[in-house]
C-alpha positions in Angstrom: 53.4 6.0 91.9 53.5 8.4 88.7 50.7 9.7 89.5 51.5 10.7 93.1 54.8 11.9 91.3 53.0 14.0 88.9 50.9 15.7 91.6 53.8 17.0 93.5 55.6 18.5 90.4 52.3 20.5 89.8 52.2 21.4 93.5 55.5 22.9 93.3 55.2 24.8 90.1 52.1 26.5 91.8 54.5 27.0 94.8 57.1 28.6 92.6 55.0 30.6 90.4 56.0 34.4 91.0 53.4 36.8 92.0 51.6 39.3 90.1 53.4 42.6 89.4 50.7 44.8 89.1 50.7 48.7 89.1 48.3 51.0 89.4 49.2 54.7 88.5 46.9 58.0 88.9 46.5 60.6 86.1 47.6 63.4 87.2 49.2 62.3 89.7 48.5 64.7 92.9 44.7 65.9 91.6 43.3 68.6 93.0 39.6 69.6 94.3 37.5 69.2 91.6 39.6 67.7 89.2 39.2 64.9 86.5 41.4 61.7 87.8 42.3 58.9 85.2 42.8 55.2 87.3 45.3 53.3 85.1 46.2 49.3 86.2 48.7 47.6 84.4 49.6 44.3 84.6 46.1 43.2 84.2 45.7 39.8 82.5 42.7 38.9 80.2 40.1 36.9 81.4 40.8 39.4 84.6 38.2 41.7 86.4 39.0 45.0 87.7 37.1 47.0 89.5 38.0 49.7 92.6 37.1 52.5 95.0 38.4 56.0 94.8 37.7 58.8 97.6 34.8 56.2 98.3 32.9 56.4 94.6 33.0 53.4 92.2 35.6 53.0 89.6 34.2 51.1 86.5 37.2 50.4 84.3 37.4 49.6 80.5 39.7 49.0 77.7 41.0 51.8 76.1 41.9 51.5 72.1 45.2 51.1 73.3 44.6 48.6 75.1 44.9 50.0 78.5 42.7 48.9 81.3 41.4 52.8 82.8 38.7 54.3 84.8 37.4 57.6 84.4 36.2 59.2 88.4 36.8 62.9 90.3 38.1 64.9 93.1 34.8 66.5 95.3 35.4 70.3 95.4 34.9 69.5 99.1 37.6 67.0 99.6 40.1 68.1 102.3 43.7 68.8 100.9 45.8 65.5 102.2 45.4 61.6 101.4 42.4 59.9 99.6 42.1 56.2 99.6 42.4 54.4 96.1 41.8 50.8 96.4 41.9 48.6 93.2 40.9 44.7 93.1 41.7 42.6 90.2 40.1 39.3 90.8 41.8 36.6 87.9 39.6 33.7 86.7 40.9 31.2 89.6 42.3 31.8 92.7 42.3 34.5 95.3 41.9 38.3 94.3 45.1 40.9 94.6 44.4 44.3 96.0 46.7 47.2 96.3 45.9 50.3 97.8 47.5 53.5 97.2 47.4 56.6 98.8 46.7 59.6 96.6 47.5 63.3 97.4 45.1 65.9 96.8 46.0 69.1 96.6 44.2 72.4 97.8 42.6 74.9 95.3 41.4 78.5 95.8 38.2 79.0 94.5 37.1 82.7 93.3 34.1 84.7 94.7 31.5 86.3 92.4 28.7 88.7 93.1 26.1 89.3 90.3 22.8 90.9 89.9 19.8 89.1 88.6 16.0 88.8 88.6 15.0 89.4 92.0 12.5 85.9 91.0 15.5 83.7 90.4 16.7 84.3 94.4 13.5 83.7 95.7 11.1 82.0 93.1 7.6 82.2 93.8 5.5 79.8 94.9 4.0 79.2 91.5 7.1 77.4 90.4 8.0 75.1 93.6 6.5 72.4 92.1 8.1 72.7 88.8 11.5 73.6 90.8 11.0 69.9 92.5 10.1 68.1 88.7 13.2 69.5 87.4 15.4 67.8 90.4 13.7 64.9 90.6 14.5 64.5 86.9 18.4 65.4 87.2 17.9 62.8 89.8 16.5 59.9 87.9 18.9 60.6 85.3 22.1 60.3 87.7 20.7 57.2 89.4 20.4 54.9 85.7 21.7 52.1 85.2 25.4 52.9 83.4 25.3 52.8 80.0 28.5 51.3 77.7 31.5 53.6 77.1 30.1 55.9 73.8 32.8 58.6 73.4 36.7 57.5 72.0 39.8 59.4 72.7 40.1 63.1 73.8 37.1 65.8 74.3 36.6 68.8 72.1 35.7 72.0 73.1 31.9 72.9 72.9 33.0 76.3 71.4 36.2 78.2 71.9 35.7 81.8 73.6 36.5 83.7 76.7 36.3 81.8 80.2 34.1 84.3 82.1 33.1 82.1 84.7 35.6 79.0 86.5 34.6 76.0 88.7 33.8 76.3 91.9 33.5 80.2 92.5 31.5 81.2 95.6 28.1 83.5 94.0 26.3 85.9 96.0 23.2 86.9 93.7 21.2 90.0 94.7 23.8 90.2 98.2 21.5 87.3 99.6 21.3 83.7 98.0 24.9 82.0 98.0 25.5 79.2 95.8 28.5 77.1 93.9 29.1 76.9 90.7 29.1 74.0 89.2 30.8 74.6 85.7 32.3 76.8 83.4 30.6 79.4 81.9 32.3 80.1 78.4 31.3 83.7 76.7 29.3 84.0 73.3 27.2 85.9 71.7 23.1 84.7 71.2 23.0 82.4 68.6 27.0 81.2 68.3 27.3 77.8 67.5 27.7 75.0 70.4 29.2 71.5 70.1 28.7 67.9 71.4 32.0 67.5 73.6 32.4 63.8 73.0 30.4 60.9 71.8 27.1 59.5 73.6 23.4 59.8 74.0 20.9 62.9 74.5 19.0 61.9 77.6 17.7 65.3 78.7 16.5 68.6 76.1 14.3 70.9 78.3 13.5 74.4 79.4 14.5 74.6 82.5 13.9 77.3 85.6 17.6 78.2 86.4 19.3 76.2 83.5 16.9 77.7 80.9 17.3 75.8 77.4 19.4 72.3 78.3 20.8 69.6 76.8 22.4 67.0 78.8 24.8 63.7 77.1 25.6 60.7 78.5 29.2 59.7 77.2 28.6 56.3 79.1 30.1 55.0 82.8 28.3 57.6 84.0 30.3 60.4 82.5 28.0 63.2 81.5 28.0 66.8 79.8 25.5 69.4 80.6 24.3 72.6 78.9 22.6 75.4 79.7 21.0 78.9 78.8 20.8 77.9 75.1 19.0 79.5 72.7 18.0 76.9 70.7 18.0 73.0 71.2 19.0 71.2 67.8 18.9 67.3 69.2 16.0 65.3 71.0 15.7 63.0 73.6 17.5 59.8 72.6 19.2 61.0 70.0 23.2 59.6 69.6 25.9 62.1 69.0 29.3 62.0 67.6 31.8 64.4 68.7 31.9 68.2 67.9 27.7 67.7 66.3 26.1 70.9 66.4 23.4 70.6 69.4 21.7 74.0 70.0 22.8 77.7 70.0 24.2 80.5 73.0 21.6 81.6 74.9 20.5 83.9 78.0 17.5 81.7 78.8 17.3 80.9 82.8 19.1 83.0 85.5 22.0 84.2 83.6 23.3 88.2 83.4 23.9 88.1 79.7 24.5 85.4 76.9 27.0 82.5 77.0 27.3 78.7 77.1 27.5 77.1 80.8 29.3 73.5 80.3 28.8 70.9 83.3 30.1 67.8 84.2 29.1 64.8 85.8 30.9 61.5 87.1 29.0 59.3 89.2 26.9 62.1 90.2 29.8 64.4 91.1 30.4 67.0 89.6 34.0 68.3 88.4 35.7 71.1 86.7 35.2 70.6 82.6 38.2 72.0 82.1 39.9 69.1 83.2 38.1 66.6 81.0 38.7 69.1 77.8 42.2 69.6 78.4 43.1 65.5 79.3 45.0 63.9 76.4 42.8 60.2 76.6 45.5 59.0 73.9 48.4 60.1 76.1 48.1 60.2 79.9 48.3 64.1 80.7 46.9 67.5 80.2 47.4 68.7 77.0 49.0 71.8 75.9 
């Protein structure tokens, strides 16, 4: 008889017991194309896991060293202006899994249009280098398709040197009046030689000479958050080598198709690739753009 008594009072705690109040919130709140997007759940219990979907790419969430449970993903420069689905699933240790959805808003951007002159053998290489052209993707490939690594860098990015934008995200290029590409970066000015800098923490996983890039280095921060740069000069790190934040890692250059020397900063999240600018100027400690 206690025993049957017993067994009811624990079936009507677990009746009783109030849900979950979880939140999920969206740095900054209504992204743009091509922007940086910080995934932020609270009410997250340990013992929990978290994981999610945004604009149909993979969130892979951490703690933060404030304890925060984030994930670090991007807009597509080619997502329409409107809603994009964010779906977030935190599965505790027993019992059924809670899953909120929340619709984001993405606002439009204007992209600029640039027309440059160049090397008439950068718009249409010769055969000669097909074959090395197809290496050089199929390496950017194998490099984007790795298994994720752990989260390397801690808190905010640095600039990888501080000079005059002369180039934004995005912008529409006409080279020669023929070949008409996107840019996928920033290009930041310089002279040859000027210093540039690891933007966070990780691993070297690519230094090469490459056709269009010239002299690159690419990082991996870890969750598939990378940094490229091109047209250096010099390359001061090797493959495999770890970085901390603001190292010196090779020099402004002019190497690859470029129309005079500076630094062009990439990057990458889960293959997509975003404006750097909103990665440099997200305050990780806070929750916003910095000043």
């Amino acid at each position: 008889m206690i025993i049957m008594v017993l067994k009811l009072l624990l079936l009507l705690l677990a009746t009783d017991r109030p849900a979950r109040d979880l939140a999920v919130k969206l740095f900054p709140p209504r992204p743009a194309q091509g922007q940086l997007v910080v995934v932020q759940v609270e009410g997250a219990e340990p013992g929990d896991r978290v994981s999610g979907i945004f604009a149909g790419r993979k969130l892979r969430f951490f703690i933060d060293e404030r304890v925060r449970v984030r994930a670090v993903s991007a807009v597509s420069w080619k997502q329409k202006p409107g809603d994009a689905s964010l779906v977030v699933t935190v599965q505790p240790p027993k019992g059924d899994p809670i899953i909120q959805g929340v619709a984001v808003l993405v606002l439009g951007r204007r992209f600029e249009e640039q027309k440059l002159s160049v090397d008439p053998k950068y718009v249409r290489p010769p055969k000669s280098v097909r074959a090395r052209l197809k290496r050089e993707r199929a390496a950017m490939r194998r490099i984007w398709r790795a298994q994720p690594s752990e989260r390397q860098w801690r808190g905010s990015f640095v600039w990888p040197r501080k000079d005059e934008i002369c180039s934004t995200f995005g912008a529409r290029r006409m080279f020669n009046h023929k070949l008409e590409s996107r840019h996928f970066g920033v290009d930041i000015d310089g002279k040859t030689g000027d210093p540039v800098r690891a933007v966070g923490a990780g691993r070297v996983v690519m230094v090469a000479d490459r056709y269009y890039a010239g002299g690159t280095v690419v990082i991996d921060h870890g969750l598939r958050l990378f940094s490229l740069y091109f047209h250096l000069s010099e390359l001061l790190v090797k493959t495999g080598d770890p970085v901390e934040k603001g190292r010196l890692i090779g020099k402004v250059g002019k190497s690859g198709r470029v129309t005079g020397p500076h630094l062009h900063l990439g990057t990458r999240i889960e293959g997509l690739s975003f404006d750097p600018l909103s990665l440099l100027e997200f305050d990780f400690e806070g929750g916003a753009a910095r000043p």
